[in-house]
C-alpha positions in Angstrom: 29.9 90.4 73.6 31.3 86.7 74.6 29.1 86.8 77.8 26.0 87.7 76.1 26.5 85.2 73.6 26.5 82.3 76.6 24.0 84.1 77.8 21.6 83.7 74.6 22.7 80.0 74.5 21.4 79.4 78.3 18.3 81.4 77.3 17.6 79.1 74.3 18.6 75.8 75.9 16.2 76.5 79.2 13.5 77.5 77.0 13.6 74.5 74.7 13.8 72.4 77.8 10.7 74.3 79.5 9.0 74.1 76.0 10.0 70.3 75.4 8.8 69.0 79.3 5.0 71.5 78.7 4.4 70.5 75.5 5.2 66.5 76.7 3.0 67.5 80.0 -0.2 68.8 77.5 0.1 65.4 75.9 -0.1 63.9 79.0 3.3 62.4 79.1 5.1 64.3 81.8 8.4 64.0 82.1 10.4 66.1 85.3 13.6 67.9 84.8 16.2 66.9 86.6 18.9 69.9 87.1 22.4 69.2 88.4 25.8 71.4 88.7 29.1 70.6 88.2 32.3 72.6 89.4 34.8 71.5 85.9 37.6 73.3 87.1 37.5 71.6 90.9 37.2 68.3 88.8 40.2 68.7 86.5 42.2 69.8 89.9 40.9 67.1 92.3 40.9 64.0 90.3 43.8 61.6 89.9 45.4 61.9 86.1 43.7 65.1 85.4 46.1 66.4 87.7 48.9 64.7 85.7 47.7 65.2 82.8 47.4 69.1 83.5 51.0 69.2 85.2 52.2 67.3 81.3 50.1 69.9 79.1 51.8 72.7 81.2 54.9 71.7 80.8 54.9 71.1 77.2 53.1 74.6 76.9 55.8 77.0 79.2 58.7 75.3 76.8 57.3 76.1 74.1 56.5 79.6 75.7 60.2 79.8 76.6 61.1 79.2 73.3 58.6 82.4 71.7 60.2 84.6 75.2 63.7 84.2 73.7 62.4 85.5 70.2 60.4 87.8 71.1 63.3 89.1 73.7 65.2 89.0 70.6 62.4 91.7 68.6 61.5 93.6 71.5 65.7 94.8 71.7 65.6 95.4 67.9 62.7 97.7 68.6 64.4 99.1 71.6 67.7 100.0 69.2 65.1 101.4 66.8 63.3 103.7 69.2 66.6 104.6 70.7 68.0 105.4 67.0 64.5 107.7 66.1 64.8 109.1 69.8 68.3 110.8 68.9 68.6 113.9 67.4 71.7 113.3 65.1 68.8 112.2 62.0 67.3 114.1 59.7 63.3 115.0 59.4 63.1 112.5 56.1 65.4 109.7 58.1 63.2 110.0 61.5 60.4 109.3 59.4 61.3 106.7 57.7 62.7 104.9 61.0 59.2 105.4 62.4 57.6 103.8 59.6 59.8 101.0 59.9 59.5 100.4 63.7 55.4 100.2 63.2 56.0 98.0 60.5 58.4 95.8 63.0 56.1 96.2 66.1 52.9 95.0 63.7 54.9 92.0 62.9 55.9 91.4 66.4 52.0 91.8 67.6 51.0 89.4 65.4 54.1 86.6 66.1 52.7 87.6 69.9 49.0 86.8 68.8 50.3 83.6 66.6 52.2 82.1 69.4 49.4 82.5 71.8 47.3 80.5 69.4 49.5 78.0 69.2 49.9 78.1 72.6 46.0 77.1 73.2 46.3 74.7 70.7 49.0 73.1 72.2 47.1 72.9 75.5 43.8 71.8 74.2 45.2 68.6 72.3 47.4 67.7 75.4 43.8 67.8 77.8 41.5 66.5 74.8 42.1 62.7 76.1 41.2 64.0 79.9 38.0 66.2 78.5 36.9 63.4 76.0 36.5 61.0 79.4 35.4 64.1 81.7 32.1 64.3 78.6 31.9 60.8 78.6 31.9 60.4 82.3 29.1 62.9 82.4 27.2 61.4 79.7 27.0 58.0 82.3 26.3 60.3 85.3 23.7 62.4 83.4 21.9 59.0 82.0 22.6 56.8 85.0 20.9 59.4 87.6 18.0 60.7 85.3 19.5 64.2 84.8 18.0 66.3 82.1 21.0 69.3 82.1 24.0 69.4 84.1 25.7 72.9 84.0 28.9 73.9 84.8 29.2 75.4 88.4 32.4 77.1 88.7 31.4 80.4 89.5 28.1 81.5 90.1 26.6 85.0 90.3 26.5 87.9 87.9 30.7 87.6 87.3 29.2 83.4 85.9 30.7 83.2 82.5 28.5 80.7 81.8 24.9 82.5 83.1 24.3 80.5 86.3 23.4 82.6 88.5 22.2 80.6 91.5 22.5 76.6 92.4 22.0 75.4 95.4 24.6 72.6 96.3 22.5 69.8 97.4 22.3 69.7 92.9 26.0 69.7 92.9 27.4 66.5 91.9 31.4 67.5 91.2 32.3 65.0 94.0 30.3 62.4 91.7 31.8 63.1 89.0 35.7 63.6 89.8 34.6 59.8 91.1 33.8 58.9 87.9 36.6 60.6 86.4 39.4 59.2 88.0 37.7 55.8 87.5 38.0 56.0 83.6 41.6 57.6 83.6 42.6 54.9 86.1 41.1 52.6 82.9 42.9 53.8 80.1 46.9 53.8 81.8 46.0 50.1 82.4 
């Protein structure tokens, strides 16, 4: 469902560009557009303080992961006893029962600390990259305005396995050696 959801949003945002550049070409007033590609996750690996910045978001992330392993460890054994206690056959119909009720209520719960954590997780990650992505948008901004672009896309993987519906670029549009360029230029601004 995600995928044809990005797929909509490429459909829309070519055909509003095609519509936008004909209706400006029937007025007379043509404009070309200029496509270029960019590989984001080559960027964020290749440039100078991205790197860093990555290694520091990671780092912060697998101790905090460390930290919901040990709990959940912790539940997972409880659960273990439980299944172990149901499994036995010293208990009664009424008292099996009841245990099983109780170990789906306590494997609910655990699911759900899992899916929290996980959350958090993300959350985590995104606000210890949002200084790197804020100049990685800004940086394209500049290289989109600078060089006349009209779209740049995200290149990472092309094909019908593209999360992101490109299925073909050729790389003489590809400006990810531009732009990690650009990148490290701006971190290299803000430590100073």
């Amino acid at each position: 469902m995600n995928r044809m959801k990005v797929w909509a949003v490429m459909v829309v945002v070519l055909l509003l560009a095609v519509q936008t550049v004909s209706s400006e070409a029937l007025a007379g007033d043509e404009k070309t557009v200029t496509i270029a590609t960019v590989k984001l996750k080559e960027v964020l690996t290749r440039t100078p303080g991205a790197k860093e910045a990555r290694a520091a978001a990671n780092k912060i992330v697998n101790a905090k992961k460390a930290a919901y392993e040990k709990e959940f460890n912790k539940d997972s054994k409880e659960l273990e006893e439980l299944q172990a206690q149901i499994n036995s056959a010293v208990l009664s119909a009424e008292a099996r029962e009841k245990m099983i009720v109780e170990f789906r209520k306590k494997g609910a719960v655990l699911q759900q600390k899992v899916r929290l954590a996980q959350v958090e997780l993300d959350k985590l990650d995104q606000q210890a990259m949002e200084p790197v992505l804020a100049e990685l948008h800004a940086a394209l901004a500049g290289i989109g305005k600078e060089h006349g672009f009209t779209l740049i896309l995200e290149n990472s993987r092309t094909g019908l396995e593209s999360p992101h519906g490109l299925l073909y670029a050729d790389e003489s549009i590809d400006i990810t050696d531009l732009v990690v360029e650009a990148l490290a230029a701006r971190l290299a601004g803000i430590k100073k």
